[in-house]
C-alpha positions in Angstrom: -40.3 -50.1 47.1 -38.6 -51.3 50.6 -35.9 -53.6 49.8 -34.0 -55.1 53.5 -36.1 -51.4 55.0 -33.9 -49.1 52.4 -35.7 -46.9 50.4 -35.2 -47.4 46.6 -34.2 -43.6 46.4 -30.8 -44.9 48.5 -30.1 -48.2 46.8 -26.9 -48.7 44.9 -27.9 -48.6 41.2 -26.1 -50.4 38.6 -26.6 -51.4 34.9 -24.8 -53.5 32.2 -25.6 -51.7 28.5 -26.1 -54.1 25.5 -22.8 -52.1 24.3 -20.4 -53.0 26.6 -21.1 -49.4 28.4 -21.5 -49.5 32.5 -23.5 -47.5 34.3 -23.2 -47.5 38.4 -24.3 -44.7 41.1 -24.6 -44.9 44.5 -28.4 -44.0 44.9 -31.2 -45.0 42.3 -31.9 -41.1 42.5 -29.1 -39.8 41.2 -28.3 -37.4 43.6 -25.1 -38.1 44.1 -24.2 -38.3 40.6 -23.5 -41.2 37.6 -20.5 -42.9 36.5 -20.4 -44.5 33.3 -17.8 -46.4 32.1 -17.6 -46.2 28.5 -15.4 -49.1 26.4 -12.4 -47.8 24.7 -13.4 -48.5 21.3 -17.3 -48.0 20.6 -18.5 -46.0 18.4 -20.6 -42.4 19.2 -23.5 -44.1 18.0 -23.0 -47.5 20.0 -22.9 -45.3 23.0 -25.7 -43.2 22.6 -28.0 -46.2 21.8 -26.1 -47.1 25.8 -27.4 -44.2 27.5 -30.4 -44.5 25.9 -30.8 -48.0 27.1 -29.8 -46.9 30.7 -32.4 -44.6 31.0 -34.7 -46.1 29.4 -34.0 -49.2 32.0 -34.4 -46.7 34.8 -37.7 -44.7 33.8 -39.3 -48.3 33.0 -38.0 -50.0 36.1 -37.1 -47.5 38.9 -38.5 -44.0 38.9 -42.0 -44.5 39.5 -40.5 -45.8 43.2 -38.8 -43.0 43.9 -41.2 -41.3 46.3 -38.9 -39.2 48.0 -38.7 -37.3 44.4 -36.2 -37.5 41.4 -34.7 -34.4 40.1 -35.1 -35.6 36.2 -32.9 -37.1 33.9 -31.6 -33.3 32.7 -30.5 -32.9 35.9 -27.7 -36.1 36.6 -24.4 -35.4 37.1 -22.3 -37.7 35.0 -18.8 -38.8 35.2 -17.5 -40.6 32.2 -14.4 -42.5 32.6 -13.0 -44.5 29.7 -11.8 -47.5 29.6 -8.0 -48.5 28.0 -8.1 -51.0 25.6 -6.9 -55.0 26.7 
């Protein structure tokens, strides 16, 4: 999918988990890595049912237009940053 001429593969990705949880990377394939940014106080469970959303979101929505290949969800780099409580 050509969105403005860019490849999906090099489009900003971003998603909003049911959660609170926030997912962002700089291409939808990953290459360069995933930040999420987990809220302070959610439970382990609350934030695996996040991730699992996320990709989930991504296999469902995204994958299937990245033609230029996708190195598999085994293979991201994440970052995790947490956030301090308000």
């Amino acid at each position: 999918m050509l969105i403005n001429n860019t490849p999906m593969c090099e489009r900003k990705f971003g998603h909003n988990c049911k959660n609170g949880t926030e997912i962002k990377a700089d291409r939808c394939d990953f290459k360069t890595g995933v930040t999420v940014i987990k809220p302070a106080n959610i439970s382990d469970v609350k934030f695996c049912q996040d991730i699992s959303e996320f990709s989930s979101f991504h296999a469902m929505h995204i994958r299937d237009d990245l033609h230029e290949g996708f190195c598999g969800y085994d293979n991201i780099s994440f970052t995790i940053e947490t956030c301090k409580d308000e």
